[in-house]
C-alpha positions as a printed Julia matrix, in Angstrom:
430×3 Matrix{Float64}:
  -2.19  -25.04    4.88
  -2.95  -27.34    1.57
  -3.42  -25.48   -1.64
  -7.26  -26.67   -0.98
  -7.36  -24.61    2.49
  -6.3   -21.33    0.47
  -8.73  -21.86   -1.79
 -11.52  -21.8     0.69
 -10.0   -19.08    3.08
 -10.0   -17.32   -0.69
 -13.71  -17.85   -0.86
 -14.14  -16.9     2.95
 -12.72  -13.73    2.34
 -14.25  -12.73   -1.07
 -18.38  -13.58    0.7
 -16.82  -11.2     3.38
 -16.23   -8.04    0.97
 -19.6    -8.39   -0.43
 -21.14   -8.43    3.22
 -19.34   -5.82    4.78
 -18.9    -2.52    3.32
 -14.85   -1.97    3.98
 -12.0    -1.6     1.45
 -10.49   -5.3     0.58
  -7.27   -4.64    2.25
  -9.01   -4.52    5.85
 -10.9    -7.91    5.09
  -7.78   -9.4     4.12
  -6.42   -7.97    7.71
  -9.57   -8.85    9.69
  -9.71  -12.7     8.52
  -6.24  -13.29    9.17
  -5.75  -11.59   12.83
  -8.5   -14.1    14.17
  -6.8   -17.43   12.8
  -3.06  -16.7    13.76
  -2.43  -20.64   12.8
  -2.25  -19.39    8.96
   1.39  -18.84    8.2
   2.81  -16.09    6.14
   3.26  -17.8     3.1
  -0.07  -18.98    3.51
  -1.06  -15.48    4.07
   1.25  -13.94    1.23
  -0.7   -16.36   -1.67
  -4.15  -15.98   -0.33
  -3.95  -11.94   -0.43
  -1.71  -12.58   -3.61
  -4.75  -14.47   -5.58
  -7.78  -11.9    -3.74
  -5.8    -9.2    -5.17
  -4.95  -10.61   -9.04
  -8.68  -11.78   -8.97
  -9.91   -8.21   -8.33
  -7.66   -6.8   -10.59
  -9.04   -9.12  -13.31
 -12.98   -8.71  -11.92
 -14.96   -7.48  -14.9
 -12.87   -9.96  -16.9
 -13.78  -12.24  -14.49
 -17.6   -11.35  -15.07
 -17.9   -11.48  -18.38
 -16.64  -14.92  -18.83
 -18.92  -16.28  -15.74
 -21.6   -14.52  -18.45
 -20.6   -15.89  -21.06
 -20.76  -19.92  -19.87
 -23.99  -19.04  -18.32
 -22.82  -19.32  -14.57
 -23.95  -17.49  -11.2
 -21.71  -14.25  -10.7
 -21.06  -15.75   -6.63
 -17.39  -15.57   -5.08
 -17.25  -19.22   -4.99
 -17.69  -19.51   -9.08
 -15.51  -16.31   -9.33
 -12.62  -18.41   -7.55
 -13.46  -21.81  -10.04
 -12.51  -19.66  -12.99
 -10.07  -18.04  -11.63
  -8.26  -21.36  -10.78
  -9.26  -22.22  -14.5
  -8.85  -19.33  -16.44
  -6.16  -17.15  -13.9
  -4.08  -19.98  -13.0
  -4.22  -22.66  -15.65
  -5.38  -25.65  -14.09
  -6.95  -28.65  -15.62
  -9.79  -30.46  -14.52
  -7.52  -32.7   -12.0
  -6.21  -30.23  -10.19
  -9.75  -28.3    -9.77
 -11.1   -31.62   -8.32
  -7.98  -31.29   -6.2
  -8.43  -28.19   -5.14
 -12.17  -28.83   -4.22
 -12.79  -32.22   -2.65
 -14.76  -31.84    0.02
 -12.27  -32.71    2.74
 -11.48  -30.4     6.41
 -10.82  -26.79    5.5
 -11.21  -27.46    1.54
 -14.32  -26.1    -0.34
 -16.87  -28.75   -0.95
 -16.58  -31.1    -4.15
 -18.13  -29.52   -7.56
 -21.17  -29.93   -8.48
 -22.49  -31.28  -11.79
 -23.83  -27.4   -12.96
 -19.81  -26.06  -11.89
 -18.03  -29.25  -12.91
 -20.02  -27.93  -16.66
 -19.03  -24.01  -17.24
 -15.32  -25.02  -15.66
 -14.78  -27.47  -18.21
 -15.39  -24.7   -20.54
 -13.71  -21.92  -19.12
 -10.32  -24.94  -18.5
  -7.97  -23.87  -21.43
  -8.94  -20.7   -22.17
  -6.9   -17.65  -21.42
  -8.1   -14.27  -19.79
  -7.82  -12.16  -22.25
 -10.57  -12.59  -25.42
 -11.05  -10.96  -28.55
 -14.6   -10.58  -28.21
 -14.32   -8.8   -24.9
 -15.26   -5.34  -24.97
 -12.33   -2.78  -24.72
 -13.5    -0.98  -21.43
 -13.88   -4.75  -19.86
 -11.06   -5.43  -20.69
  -9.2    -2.86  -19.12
 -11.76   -2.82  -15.92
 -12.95    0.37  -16.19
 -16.17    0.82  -14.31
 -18.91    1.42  -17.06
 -19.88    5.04  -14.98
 -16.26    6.51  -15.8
 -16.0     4.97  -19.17
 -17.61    7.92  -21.2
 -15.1    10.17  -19.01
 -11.98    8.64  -18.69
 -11.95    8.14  -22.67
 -12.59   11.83  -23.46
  -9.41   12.84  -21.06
  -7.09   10.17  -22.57
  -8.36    9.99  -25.78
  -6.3     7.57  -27.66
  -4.45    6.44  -25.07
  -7.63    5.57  -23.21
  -6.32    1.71  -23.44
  -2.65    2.2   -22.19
  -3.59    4.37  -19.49
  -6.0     2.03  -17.9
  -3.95   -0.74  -18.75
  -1.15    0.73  -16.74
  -3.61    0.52  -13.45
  -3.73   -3.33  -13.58
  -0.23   -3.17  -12.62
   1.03   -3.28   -9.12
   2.25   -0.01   -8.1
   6.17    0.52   -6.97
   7.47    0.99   -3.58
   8.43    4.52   -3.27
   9.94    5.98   -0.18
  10.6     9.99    0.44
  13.77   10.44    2.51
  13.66   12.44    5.57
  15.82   15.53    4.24
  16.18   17.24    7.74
  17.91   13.86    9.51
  19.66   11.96    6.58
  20.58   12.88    2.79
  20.0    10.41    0.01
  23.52    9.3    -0.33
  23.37    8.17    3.4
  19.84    6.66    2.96
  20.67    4.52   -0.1
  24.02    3.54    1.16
  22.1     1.99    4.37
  19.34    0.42    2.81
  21.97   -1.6     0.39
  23.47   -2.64    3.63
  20.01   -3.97    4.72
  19.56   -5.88    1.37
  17.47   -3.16   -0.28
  18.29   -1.75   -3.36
  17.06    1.53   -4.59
  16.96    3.8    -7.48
  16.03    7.81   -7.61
  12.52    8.75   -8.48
  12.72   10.61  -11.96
  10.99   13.74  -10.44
  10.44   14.08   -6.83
  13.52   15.2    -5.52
  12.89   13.54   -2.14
  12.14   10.36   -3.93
  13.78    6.55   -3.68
  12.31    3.56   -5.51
  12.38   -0.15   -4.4
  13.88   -2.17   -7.38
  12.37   -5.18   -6.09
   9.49   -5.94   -2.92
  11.12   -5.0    -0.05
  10.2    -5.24    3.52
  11.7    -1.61    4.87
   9.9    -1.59    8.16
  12.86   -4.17    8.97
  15.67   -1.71    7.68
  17.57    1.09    9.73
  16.73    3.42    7.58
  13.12    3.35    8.85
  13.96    2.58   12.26
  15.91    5.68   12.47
  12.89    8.04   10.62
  15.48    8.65    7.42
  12.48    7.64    5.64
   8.58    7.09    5.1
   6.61    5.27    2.46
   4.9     7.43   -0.03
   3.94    7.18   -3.47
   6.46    9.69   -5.05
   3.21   11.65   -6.5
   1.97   12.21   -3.45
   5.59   13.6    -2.46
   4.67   16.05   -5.6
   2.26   17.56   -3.98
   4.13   18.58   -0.86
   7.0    19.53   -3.09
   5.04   21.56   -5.09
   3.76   24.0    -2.01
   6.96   25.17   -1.37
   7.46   25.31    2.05
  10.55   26.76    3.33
  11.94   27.26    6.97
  10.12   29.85    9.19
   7.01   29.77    7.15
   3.38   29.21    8.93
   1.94   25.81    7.17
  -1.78   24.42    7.15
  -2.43   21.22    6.08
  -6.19   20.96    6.32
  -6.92   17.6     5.79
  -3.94   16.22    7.4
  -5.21   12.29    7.99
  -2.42   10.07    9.29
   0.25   13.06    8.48
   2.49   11.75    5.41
   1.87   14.85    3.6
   2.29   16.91    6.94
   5.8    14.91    7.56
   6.94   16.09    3.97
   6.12   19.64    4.73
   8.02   20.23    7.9
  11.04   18.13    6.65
  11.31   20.58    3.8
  10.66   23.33    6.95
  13.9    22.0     8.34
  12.04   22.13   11.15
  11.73   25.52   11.56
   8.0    27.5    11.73
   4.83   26.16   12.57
   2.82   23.87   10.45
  -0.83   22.67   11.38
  -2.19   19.5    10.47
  -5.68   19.55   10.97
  -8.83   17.03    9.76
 -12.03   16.15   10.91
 -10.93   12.61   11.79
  -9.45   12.68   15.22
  -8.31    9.02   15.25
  -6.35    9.83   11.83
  -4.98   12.76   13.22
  -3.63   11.23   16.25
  -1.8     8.59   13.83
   0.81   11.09   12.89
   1.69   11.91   16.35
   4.38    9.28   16.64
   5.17    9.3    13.05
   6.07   13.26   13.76
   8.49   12.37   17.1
  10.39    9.53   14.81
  11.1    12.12   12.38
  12.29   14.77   14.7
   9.79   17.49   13.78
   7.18   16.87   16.32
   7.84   20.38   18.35
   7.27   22.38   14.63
   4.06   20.48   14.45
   0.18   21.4    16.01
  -2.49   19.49   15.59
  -6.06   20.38   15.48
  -8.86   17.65   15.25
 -11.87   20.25   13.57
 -14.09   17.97   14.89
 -13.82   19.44   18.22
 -15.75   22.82   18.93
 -12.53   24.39   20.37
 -10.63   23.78   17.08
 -13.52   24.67   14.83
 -13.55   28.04   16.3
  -9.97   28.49   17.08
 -10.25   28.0    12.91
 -12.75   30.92   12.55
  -9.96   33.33   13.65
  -7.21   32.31   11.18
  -8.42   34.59    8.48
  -5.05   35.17    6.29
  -2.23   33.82    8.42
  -0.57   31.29    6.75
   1.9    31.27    3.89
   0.44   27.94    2.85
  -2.64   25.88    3.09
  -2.53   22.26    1.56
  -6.3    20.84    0.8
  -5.25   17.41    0.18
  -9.22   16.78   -0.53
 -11.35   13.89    0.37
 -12.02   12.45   -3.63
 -13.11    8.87   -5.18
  -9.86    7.82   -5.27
  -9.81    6.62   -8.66
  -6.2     8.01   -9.19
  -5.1     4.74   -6.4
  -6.97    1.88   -8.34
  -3.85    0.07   -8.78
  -3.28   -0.16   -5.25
  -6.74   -0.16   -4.41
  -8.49   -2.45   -7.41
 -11.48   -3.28   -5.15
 -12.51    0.74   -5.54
 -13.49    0.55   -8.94
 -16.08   -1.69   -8.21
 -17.69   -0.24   -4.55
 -17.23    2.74   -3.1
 -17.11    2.66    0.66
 -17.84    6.71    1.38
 -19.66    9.41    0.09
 -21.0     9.45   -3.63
 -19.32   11.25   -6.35
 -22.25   14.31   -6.39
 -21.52   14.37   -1.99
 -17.64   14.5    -2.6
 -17.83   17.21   -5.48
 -19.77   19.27   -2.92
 -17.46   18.72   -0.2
 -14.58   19.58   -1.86
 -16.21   22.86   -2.72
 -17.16   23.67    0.73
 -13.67   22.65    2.1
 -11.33   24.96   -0.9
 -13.93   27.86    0.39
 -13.11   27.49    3.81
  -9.77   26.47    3.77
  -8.55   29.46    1.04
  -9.77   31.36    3.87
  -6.67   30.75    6.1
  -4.45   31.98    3.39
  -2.15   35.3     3.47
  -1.88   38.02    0.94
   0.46   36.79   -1.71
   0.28   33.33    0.17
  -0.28   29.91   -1.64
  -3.15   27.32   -1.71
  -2.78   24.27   -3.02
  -5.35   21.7    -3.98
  -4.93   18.21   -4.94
  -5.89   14.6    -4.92
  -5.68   11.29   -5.91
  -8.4    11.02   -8.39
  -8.49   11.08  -12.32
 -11.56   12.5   -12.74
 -12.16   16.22  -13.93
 -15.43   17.1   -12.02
 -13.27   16.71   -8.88
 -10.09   18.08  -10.33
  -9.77   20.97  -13.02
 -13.8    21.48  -12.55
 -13.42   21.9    -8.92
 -10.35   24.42   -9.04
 -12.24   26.33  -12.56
 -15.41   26.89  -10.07
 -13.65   27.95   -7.04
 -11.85   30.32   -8.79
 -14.87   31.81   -9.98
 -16.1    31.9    -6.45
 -12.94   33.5    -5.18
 -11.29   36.4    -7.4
  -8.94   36.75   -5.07
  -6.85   33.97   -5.79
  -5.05   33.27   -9.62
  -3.43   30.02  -11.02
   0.25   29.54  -10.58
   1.05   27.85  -13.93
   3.06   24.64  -12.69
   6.61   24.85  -15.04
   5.99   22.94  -18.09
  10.14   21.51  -17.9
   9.27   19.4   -15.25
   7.08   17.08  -17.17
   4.61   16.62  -14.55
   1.37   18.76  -16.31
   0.57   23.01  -16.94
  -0.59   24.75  -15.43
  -1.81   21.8   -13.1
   0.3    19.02  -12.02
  -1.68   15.25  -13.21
   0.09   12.31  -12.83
  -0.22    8.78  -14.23
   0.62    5.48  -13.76
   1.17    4.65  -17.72
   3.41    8.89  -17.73
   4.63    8.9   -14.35
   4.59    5.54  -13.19
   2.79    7.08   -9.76
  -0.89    7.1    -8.61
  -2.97    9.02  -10.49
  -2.73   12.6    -8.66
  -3.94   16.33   -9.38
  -2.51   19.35   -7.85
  -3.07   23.04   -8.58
  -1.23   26.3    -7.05
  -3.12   28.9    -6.65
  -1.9    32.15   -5.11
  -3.76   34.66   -3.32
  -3.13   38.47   -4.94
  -1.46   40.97   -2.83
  -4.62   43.44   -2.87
  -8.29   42.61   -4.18
């Protein structure tokens, strides 16, 4: 493709997001698997510019503002190519000139606020401070009282890309034997400061190709989100729940650290999700140790009913905004594609009531998930506990850097996701 080409298939695929209500990544995915002639450098810069350009999108918006100009994808991309990528007025009429597969030619009104956007640099000292670190103006008020003066640096630190993390597959391979094939395959790694599971990419890396992955020594995973499975504890023989299991990489964590020995349930609503893992769980060699149950289906919802206090953990990996992921995920500060905030606070209540339910005497629940936000983290966890004497906090240890008595994570402290996790335990008599 010519530079011009990208530009529109940039355009293309930026009108799509605002049409369609589905995360950026799958609009990426869906414009490219119908035109297979785009080639994978072609591919690589288009998603490469989508992705800085969302990153930078209240930026973005404020200068559009500012040189009186329509907030539309196609002026978005014009200073974007002016502002992002430093070009002059040459290479804009380059990049728009009408021909097959290019945009069309400028008109007078955009050949006008480009010429004063060319030059200019993204960053402006008379943007506003939350602009400028893209912070969606209904979390500002909240994210600023939980990181106070480092309100700026922490949100900063989500404009960033995030790492490549893998958690090695401690039943079938140690780490010793996991880095010393992936430097074989041209992939070098480094430990993760705190999940003990944990390997780090030092550089983009395309592991699918390696034989560490083909073998099931390891999955990708954010090494936060190997925290949380860490942090339940599970230990060969035990009975495990994972309530809302999804595509399994939490469940695959849990029954590594199992050994594969016991019985550990991953269960969600979402039968497609659920059926994901299934192969994932056979590459890793713990499918036998492994039952899942799609609670969609009446038989599972009431085979649920009658597991009042049998396991010795249940992981609520809860259904949140997400706003702990907006480095991966930058179009999710800007649309949500699910429930609202008040509809997932709610659900998250009624899933920790049902779920605790499942729990043994002396047993551990653990809650968690990848959003920043206290009304769906230390707000949930305060109310249930209210709701449910029966179960205490189990402080988190303040030597492992990670938060007390709840574990939260950050990109800018951590460099993970933004995650919450709490242990609770159930008392041995009520």
């Amino acid at each position: 493709m010519k530079p011009a080409s990208r530009i529109n298939s940039t355009i293309e695929i930026l009108d799509s997001t605002h049409r369609a209500r589905v995360p950026l990544d799958k609009c990426v995915g869906d414009y490219m698997r119908v035109r297979r002639y785009i080639g994978s450098k072609d591919r690589s810069n288009i998603a490469e510019r989508i992705y800085d350009m969302t990153r930078a999108h209240a930026r973005l918006g404020w200068w559009l503002s500012r040189v009186d100009a329509q907030d539309t994808s196609r002026n978005r991309v014009i200073a974007w190519v002016a502002i992002g990528e430093g070009a002059d007025e040459k290479r804009l009429h380059d990049l728009f000139d009408g021909s097959q597969y290019a945009p069309d030619v400028l008109s007078e009104e955009e050949l006008s606020f480009a010429k004063k956007l060319i030059g200019q640099k993204l960053e402006h000292d008379d943007i506003p401070q939350a602009v400028r670190v893209e912070c969606p103006p209904e979390h500002e008020e909240t994210l600023k009282a939980l990181f106070g003066d480092s309100f700026a640096d922490e949100m900063t630190a989500m404009l960033n890309t995030a790492p490549l993390d893998l958690r090695v597959n401690m039943f079938t391979a140690d780490k010793e034997k996991v880095i010393g094939s992936l430097k074989k395959d041209g992939v070098e790694v480094t430990e993760t400061p705190y999940s003990p599971w944990g390997l780090r990419c030092v550089e983009k890396s395309y592991i699918s190709r390696t034989k560490a992955f083909s073998k099931g020594w390891i999955d990708i995973q954010d090494e936060g989100s190997q925290l949380i499975s860490w942090l339940c504890g599970a230990q060969p023989g035990m009975q495990v729940l994972d309530y809302c299991a999804g595509g399994g990489g939490k469940t695959l964590a849990l029954a590594a650290a199992m050994q594969r020995k016991g019985r550990i349930v991953a269960a969600d609503i979402d039968e497609r999700r659920l059926e994901k893992g299934r192969n994932r769980y056979k590459k890793a060699g713990i499918a036998d140790i492994v039952e899942l149950r799609a609670l969609s289906d009446d038989r599972h919802r009431k085979w649920f009913k009658r597991q009042k206090e049998t396991f010795d953990i249940v992981l609520v990996d809860a259904p949140c905004s997400g706003a702990g992921t907006w480095r991966r995920n930058p179009d999710m500060r800007w649309q949500n594609y699910g429930p609202d905030l008040e509809e997932l606070k709610q659900l998250q209540s009624e899933i920790m009531d049902k779920a605790s339910r499942a729990v043994k005497k002396g047993g551990t629940f653990v809650y968690a998930t990848c959003s920043l936000l206290p009304c769906e983290n230390e707000d949930q966890v305060n109310a249930f506990l209210k709701r449910n004497p029966a179960f205490e906090i189990a402080p988190i240890d303040e030597a492992l850097e990670i938060g007390s008595p709840f574990m939260r994570l950050t990109p800018l402290r951590h460099q993970t996701d933004g995650f919450f996790a709490a242990v609770l335990k159930k008392k041995n008599s009520e």
